[in-house]
N, C-alpha and C positions, 0 to 999 in steps of 0.2 A: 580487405584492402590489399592490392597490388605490393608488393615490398619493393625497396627500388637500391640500386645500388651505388655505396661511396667509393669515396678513392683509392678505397684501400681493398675494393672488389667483393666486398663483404654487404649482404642484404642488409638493409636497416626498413625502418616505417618509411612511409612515406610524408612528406612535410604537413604540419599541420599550417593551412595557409589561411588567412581571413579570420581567423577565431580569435575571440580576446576572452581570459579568464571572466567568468562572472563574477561578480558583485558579491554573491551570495542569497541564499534564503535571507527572507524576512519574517516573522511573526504577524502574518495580518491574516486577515479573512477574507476566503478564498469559497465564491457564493456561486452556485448552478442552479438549476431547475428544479431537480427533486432534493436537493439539500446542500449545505453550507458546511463550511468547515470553520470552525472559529478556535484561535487560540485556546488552547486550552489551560483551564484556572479552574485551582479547585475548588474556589468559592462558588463560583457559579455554575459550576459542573457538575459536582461530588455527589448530588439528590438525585438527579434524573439517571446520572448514568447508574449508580448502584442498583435504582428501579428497573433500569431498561437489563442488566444483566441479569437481573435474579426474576426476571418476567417468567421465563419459563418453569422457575421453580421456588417457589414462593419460601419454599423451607432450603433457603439457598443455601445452609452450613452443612447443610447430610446431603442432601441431594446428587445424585452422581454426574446427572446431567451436567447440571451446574459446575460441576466439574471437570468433566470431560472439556467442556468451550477452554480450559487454562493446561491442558498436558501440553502442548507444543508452545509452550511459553514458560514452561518451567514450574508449573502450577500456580493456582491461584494466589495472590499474594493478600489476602484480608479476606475476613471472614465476617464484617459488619458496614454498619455505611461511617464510620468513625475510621474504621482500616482502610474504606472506599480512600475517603477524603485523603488521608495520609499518603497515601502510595502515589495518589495523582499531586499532591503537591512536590514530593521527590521528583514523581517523574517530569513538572513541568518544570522544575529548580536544574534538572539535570544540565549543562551546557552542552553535554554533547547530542543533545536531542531537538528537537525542534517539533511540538503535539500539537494535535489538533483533538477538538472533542469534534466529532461529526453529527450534526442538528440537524434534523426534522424540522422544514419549515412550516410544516401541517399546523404542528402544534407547538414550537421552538423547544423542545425539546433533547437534550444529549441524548443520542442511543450506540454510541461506539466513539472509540479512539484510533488514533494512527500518530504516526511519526515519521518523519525525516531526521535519518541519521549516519552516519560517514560519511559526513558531507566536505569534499575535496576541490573548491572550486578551483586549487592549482592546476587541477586534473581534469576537472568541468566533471566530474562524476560524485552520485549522493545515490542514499538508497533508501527506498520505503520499507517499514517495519513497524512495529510494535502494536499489529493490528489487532483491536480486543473491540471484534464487531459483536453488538447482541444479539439474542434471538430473533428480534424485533426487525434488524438489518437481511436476514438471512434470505438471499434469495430473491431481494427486492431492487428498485431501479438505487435508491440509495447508496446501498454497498459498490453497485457499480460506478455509481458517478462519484463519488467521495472518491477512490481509486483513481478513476479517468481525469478529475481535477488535478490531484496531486501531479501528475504525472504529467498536463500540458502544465501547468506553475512551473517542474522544473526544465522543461524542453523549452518555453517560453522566457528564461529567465537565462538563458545561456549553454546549459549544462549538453555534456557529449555524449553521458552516459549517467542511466540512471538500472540500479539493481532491485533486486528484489532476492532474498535469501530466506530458506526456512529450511525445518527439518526433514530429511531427505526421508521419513517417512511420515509426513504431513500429506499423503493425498490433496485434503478438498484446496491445500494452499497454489502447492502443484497447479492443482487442474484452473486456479481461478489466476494465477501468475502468465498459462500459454492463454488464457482465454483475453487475455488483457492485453495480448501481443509480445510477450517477453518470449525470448529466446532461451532457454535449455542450453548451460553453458557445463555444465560435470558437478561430481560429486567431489567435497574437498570430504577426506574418508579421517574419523578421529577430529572432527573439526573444533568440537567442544566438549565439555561436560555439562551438564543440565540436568540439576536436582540429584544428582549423582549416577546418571546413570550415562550413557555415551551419545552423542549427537553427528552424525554424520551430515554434512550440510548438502542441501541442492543450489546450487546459483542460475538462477535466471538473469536478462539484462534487456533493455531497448537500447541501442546508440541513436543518436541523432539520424543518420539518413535512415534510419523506418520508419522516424515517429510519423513523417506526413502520412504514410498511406495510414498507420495504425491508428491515428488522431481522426482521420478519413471515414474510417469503419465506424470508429466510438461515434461520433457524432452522426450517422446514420442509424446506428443503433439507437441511440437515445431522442432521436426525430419524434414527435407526436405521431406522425402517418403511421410510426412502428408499432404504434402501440394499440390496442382494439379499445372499447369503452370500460372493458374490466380491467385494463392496464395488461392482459400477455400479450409477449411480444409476437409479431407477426415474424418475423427471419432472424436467427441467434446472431448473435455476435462471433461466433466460430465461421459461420457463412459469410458475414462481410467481411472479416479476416481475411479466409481464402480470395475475395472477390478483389482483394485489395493485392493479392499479393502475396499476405503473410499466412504467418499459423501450418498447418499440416501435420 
């Protein structure tokens, strides 16, 4: 944005003109093509998602695998499907979060979570987080559109800007954050502590005027034409990016 100047010759923003504060998130469910997002409740969640994470490793208490899916969140927080239940009723009790369990319309099923959280509609900015996708999710049109939903909900819903943060050595988070159209904004260095050891944070973000081209892409990406009869995609999502304008 252009910066413009007051009376006193000094640069300031430029006017925010036309925009009125959002309303806010709501708790509802939020339904696409290859899967839905529903409020998340740990009655009705707590079975399938404890399955859907420990799919890859059945002896999910030792397992390292199993493991590894929870370093960049601080480690695993339960060790059975009774700690399952517990931690997701916290986290849906939380007020400053807003979760989703991500379902499988195939077979209605939970196989991952997500959240919106700092969410500032003073500001018209909120950011997605507390992604605890399963094995199950990995790689699949799923992961993508649970992501891509969240993301038109809050550009649809008013917001200016929506974030995305993780730990600045989170590779696969990284690479699925630019592939999603978020911008590479710096490293905040010493940002946290996490299970005691040091977290230097990465920030990504979309503002409002990219989401149309990036909105643009996603929706050609996830077009049936894109897809072959075994579901790979014919042209990545990094290529409509570019073709849109963004990503590089």
């Amino acid at each position: 944005m252009t910066p413009e100047t007051n009376d006193y010759g000094q640069p300031v923003g430029p006017e925010v003109v036309g925009w009125e504060p959002p309303a806010g998130l709501e708790s509802t469910l939020i339904s696409g093509r290859f899967c839905r997002l529903e409020p998340l409740n740990a009655d009705s969640h707590a079975a399938s998602l404890w399955q859907a994470w420990r799919e890859s490793a059945p002896e999910f208490d030792h397992d390292p695998q199993a493991l590894a899916r929870w370093t960049y969140l601080g480690g695993r927080p339960f060790n059975d499907e009774d700690g399952c239940r517990a931690w997701l009723m916290r986290m849906s009790g939380d007020p400053e979060l807003l979760c989703y369990a991500v379902v499988d319309p195939a077979d209605g099923q939970a196989v991952g979570m997500a959240a919106y959280l700092n969410d500032v509609p003073a500001d018209g900015r909120v950011e997605i987080g507390h992604l605890s996708f399963s094995p199950r999710m990995a790689g699949s049109r799923v992961s993508s559109e649970a992501l891509m939903l969240m993301m038109a909900e809050a550009f649809g819903k008013g917001y200016r800007r929506l974030e995305w943060k993780c730990d600045a050595l989170n590779a696969a988070s990284r690479r699925a954050a630019e592939r999603l159209g978020f911008r590479y904004e710096g490293i905040f260095r010493q940002h946290r502590v996490v299970a005691g050891r040091n977290r230097d944070t990465a920030w990504y973000a979309v503002i409002d005027s990219e989401w149309p081209a990036i909105a643009a892409a996603q929706r050609r990406w996830l077009a049936p034409d894109n897809f072959d009869a075994d579901g790979h995609q014919r042209q990545g999502l990094a290529s409509l990016m570019l073709a849109q304008g963004q990503g590089g």
